[in-house]
Residue, then its C-alpha position, 0 to 999 in steps of 0.5 A: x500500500x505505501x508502495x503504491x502512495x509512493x509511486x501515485x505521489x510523483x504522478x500526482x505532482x507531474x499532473x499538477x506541473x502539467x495543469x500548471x505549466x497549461x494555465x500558464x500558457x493559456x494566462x499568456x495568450x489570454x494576456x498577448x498583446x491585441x494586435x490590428x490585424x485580430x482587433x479586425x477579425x474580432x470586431x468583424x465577427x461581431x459586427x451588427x451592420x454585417x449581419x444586416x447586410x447578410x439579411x439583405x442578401x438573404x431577402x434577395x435571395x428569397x425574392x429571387x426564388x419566386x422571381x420569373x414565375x407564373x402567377x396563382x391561378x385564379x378560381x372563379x364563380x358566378x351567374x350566367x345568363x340570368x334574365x333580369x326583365x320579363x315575368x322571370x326577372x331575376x329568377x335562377x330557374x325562369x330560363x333555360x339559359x341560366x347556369x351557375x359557373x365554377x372556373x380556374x383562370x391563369x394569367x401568362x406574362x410573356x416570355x420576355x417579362x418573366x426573363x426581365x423579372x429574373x435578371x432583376x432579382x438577379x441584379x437585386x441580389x449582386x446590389x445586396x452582396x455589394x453592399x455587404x461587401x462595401x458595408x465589410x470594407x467600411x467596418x474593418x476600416x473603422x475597427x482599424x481607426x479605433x485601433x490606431x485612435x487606442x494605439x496612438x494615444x498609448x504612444x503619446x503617453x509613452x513619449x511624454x512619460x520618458x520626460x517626467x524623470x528629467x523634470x523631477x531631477x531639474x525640480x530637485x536640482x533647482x530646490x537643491x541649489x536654493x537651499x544651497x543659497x545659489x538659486x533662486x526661488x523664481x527658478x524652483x518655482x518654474x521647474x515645479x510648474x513645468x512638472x506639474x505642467x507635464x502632468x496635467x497633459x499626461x493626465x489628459x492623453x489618459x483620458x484620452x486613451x480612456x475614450x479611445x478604449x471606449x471606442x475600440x470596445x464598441x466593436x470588440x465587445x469587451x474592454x481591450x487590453x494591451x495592445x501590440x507596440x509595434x505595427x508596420x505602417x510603412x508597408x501595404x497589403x497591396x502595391x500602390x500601383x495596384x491601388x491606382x490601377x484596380x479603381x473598379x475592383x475596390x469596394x466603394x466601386x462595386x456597389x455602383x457596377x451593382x446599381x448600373x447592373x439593376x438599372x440595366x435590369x429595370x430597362x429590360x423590364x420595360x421594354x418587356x412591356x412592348x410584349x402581349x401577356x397571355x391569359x387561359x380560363x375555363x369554367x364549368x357552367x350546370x344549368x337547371x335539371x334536364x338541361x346539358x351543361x355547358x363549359x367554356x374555355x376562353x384565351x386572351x392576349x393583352x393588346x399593346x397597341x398604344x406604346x407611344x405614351x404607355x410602354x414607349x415612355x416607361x422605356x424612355x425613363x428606364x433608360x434615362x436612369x440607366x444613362x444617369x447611373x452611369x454618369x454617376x459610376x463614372x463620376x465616381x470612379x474618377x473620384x476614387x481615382x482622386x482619393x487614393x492618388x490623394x491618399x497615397x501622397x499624404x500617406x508618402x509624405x508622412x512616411x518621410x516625416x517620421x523618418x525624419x522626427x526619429x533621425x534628426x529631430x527627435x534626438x537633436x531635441x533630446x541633445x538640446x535639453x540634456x546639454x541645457x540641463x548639463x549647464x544648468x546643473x554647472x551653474x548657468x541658467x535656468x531658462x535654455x532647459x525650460x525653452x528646450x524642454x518645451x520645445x521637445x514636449x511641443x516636438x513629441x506631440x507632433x510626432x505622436x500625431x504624425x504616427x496617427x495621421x500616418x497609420x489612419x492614412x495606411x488603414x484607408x488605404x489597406x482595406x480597399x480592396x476586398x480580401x478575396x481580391x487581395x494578393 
């Protein structure tokens, strides 16, 4: 029995390293940093507007079923041959004529309507899956701008941070040389001001990062955690060329090649018009008691005789639509063109800047302050460090916002094009 004790004991604890060392890898990957790229699958999973849409195409869909069929058939009753004057007026059985009438009529549209009528259900179903498909792009675009909203707040934050020992030494310099009878109070006064200067806008970038956290929640569903601190935003999915290039097969673009395709169907529709529907009805006539019955079979044809102001006219607006709807895509196509030439200069011209910020600004800046600093702590004046240091704050800002204008201006740019369509 102790045997056995002994040998359960090292099973027993290699089950609970096991179950430990997994809990500690589930912690971690439960704590990895939020990257863009899964903030977009989370937020597109979740996403209320694309269950919509999916809705949408469902509809479609389902219209497009039935689309092109004949209509119910139509069961008739009635009286025929009734006599309404005589000494038999109104009388079911004062004449040999009357019969009571039970029929079936089925109207037959022509050929060309019903093939009109599936093309617009058709054309009604590429619209729905368009917008979806605009409606996706739209979505990711705005999961991104959350992102990058969080994620630029948090190096806003961090730059500003790196700063905060240096103004705590220069505060604790200037106190030390007044206690020491070489300063003055003017300049620790000025150097707990700019500290307490330097915390109030920390506290406000918090805030910011507060709001933007609300933000991203709103299409994570849950409150994000920490986010991946490094993001390539100097590189797009696709080839700028190809974004120049592929105008029509970008989102934006495909809603409209959908409006023009349902416009090309409802001028079809119209002039299926010109064509005659049919009709076929029967009806079984049972007349009074020692009389045959009658039946009765009728077709009839619709008679389009005159198309110039019926038929003729609803082609003529069908067609104007159509001619507009195409103005319209080609006006947006130029449009697009515009916006991403546009896009792509300022994201260009950013990528420079922030190249140039880390290179040359940002450290010469950071040289300034310690050198002024170095000087004042050898005697020399305040005042250098505090136009310095202002002058740095001022600078990490700008860069902070150049890294937002930046990465804003990738994920424009980035979700143009669908991801089936992306290399």
């Amino acid at each position: 029995m102790s045997s056995m004790r002994l040998t359960r004991r090292p099973m027993v604890a290699g089950l609970a390293l096991l179950l430990g060392g997994a809990m500690a890898v589930a912690a971690s990957a439960a704590e990895a940093p939020l990257t863009l790229e899964a903030a977009v699958k989370q937020g597109l999973a979740r996403a209320p507007q694309l269950e919509a849409r999916a809705a949408d195409a469902t509809a479609a869909s389902e219209e497009a079923a039935r689309a092109g069929q004949l209509p119910d058939p139509v069961l008739t009753f009635g009286l025929a041959n009734v006599p309404v004057t005589g000494p038999g007026a109104f009388g079911l059985r004062s004449d040999q004529m009357t019969e009571r009438t039970v029929g079936v009529m089925q109207a037959i549209p022509s050929r060309s309507a019903r093939r009109a009528e599936r093309a617009l259900a058709s054309a009604r179903i590429d619209a729905a899956q368009a917008e979806g498909v605009v409606a996706a792009q739209s979505v990711r675009e705005r999961i991104a701008d959350a992102w990058i909203e969080l994620w630029a707040a948090e190096r806003q934050r961090a730059l500003l941070a790196e700063l905060h020992d240096e103004a705590s030494l220069a505060a604790r310099l200037a106190q030390a040389r007044l206690h020491g009878g070489e300063g003055s109070a003017v300049d620790a006064l000025a150097t707990r001001a700019e500290l307490a200067t330097l915390d109030n806008r920390l506290a406000a970038v918090d805030a910011d990062r507060t709001a933007a956290q609300a933000g991203l929640q709103r299409w994570l569903g849950v409150l994000p955690g920490a986010l991946a601190a490094t993001q390539d935003f100097s590189r797009l999915p696709v080839q700028a060329e190809r974004l120049l290039t592929g105008i029509d097969q970008q989102a934006p673009l495909q809603a409209w090649a959908a409006r023009e395709q349902l416009a090309r169907a409802t001028l079809d529709r119209a002039r299926a018009a010109r064509h005659p529907d049919w009709s076929v009805s029967a009806s079984y006539g049972r007349r009074a008691p020692g009389l045959s019955d009658m039946v009765m079979l009728e077709v009839g044809v619709s008679l389009p005789l005159f198309t110039r102001n019926r038929q003729d006219r609803g082609i003529s607006a069908s067609q104007a639509q159509w001619d507009a709807v195409q103005a319209d895509h080609e006006d947006a196509r130029r449009a697009q063109r515009e916006a991403v030439a546009r896009a792509l200069a300022a994201w260009q011209g950013w990528e420079q800047q922030i190249a140039r910020y880390r290179q040359t600004l940002l450290p010469l800046a950071r040289d300034r302050a310690h050198v002024a600093l170095a000087g004042y702590r050898g005697g020399g004046p305040l005042q250098p460090w505090l136009d310095a240091r202002r002058a740095e704050i001022e600078l990490r800002l700008s860069y902070a916002d150049a890294l937002a204008a930046h990465a804003r201006l990738w994920a424009s740019l980035a979700y143009l094009l669908p991801p089936e369509v992306t290399p």
